[in-house]
C-alpha positions as CSV (number, residue, x, y, z in Angstrom):
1,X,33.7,-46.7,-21.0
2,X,35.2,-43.7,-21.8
3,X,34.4,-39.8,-20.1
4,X,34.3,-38.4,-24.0
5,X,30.7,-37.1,-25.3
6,X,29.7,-39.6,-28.1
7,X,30.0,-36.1,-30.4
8,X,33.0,-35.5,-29.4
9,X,34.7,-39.1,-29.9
10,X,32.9,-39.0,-33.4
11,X,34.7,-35.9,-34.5
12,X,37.7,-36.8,-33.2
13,X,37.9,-40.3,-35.0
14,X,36.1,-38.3,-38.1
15,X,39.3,-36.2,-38.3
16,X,42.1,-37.9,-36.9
17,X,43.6,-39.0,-40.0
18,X,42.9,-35.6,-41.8
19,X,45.4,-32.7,-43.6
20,X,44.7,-29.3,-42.6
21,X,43.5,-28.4,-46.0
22,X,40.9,-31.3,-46.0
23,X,39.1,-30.3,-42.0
24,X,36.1,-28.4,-42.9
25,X,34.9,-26.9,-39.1
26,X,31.5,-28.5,-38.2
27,X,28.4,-26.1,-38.6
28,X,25.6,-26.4,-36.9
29,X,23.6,-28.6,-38.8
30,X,25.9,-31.6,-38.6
31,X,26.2,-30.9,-34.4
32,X,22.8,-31.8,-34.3
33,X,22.8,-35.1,-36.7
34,X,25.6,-35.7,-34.6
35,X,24.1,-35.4,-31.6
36,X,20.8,-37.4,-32.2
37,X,18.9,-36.3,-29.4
38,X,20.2,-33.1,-29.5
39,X,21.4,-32.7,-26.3
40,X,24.8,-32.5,-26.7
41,X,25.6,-29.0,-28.7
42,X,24.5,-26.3,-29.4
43,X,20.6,-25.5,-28.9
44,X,19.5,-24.3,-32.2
45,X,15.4,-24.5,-31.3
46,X,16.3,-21.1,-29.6
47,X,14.1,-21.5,-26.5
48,X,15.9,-20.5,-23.1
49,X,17.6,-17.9,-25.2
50,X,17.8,-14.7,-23.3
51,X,17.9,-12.0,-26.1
52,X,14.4,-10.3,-26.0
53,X,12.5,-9.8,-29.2
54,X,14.0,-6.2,-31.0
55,X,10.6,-6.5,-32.8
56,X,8.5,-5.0,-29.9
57,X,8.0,-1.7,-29.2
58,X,10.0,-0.4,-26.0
59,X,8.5,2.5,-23.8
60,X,10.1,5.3,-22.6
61,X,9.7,8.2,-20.6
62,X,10.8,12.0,-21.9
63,X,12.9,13.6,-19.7
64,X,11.5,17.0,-20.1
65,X,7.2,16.5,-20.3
66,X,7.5,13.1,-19.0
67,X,5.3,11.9,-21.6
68,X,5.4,8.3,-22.5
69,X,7.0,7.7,-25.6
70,X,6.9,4.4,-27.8
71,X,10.1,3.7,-30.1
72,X,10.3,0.8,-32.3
73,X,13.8,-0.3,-33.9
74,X,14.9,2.6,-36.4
75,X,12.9,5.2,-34.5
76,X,14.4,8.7,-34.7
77,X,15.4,8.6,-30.5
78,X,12.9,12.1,-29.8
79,X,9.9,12.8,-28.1
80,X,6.7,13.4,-29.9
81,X,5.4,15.8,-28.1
82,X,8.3,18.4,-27.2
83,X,11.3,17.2,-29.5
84,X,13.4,16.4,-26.0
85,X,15.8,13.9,-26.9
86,X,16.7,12.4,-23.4
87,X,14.4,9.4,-22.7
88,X,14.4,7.1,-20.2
89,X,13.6,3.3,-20.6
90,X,10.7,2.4,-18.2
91,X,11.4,-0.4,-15.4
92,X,10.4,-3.5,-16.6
93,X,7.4,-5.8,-15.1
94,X,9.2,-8.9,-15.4
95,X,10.3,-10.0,-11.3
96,X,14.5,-9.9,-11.8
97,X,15.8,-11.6,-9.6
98,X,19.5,-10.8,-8.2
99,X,22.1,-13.0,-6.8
100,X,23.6,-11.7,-3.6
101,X,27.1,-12.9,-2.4
């Protein structure tokens, strides 16, 4: 038995005997026929990513009226009620956790 992911030892016998002109790289589709359970790659399903949604609206405060002010992406970065345009992003509710060494 060999240490090698099963992927890995099927792309390396795939394109052992192979020019440089003829490798094509692998996308991600054939990763995950590869794979066949999917556990070895890339995770295409997209959960446990950790980019948040740019669809939602983000709040912010104005730093000159402190009014709340909602911005979605494309926004002109500008309060609505005075025209300030330094804003600050409001803390987030979500418990962040840090890692102390």
């Amino acid at each position: 038995p060999s240490s090698t992911p099963l992927t890995t030892k099927y792309y390396l016998e795939k394109t052992a005997n192979m020019s440089r002109e003829q490798y094509t790289p692998p996308s991600l589709s054939q990763q995950g026929q590869a794979s066949g359970s999917g556990t070895g790659g890339f995770n295409i399903t997209g959960q446990g990513s950790t980019f948040e949604d740019t669809s939602k609206p983000v709040h912010y405060l104005c730093g000159d009226c402190d009014n709340k002010v909602v911005l979605k992406k494309g926004d002109p970065i500008r309060c609505k009620e005075c025209g300030y345009r330094v804003l600050y992003k409001e803390r987030t509710n979500r418990m962040i956790q840090f890692e102390a060494r």
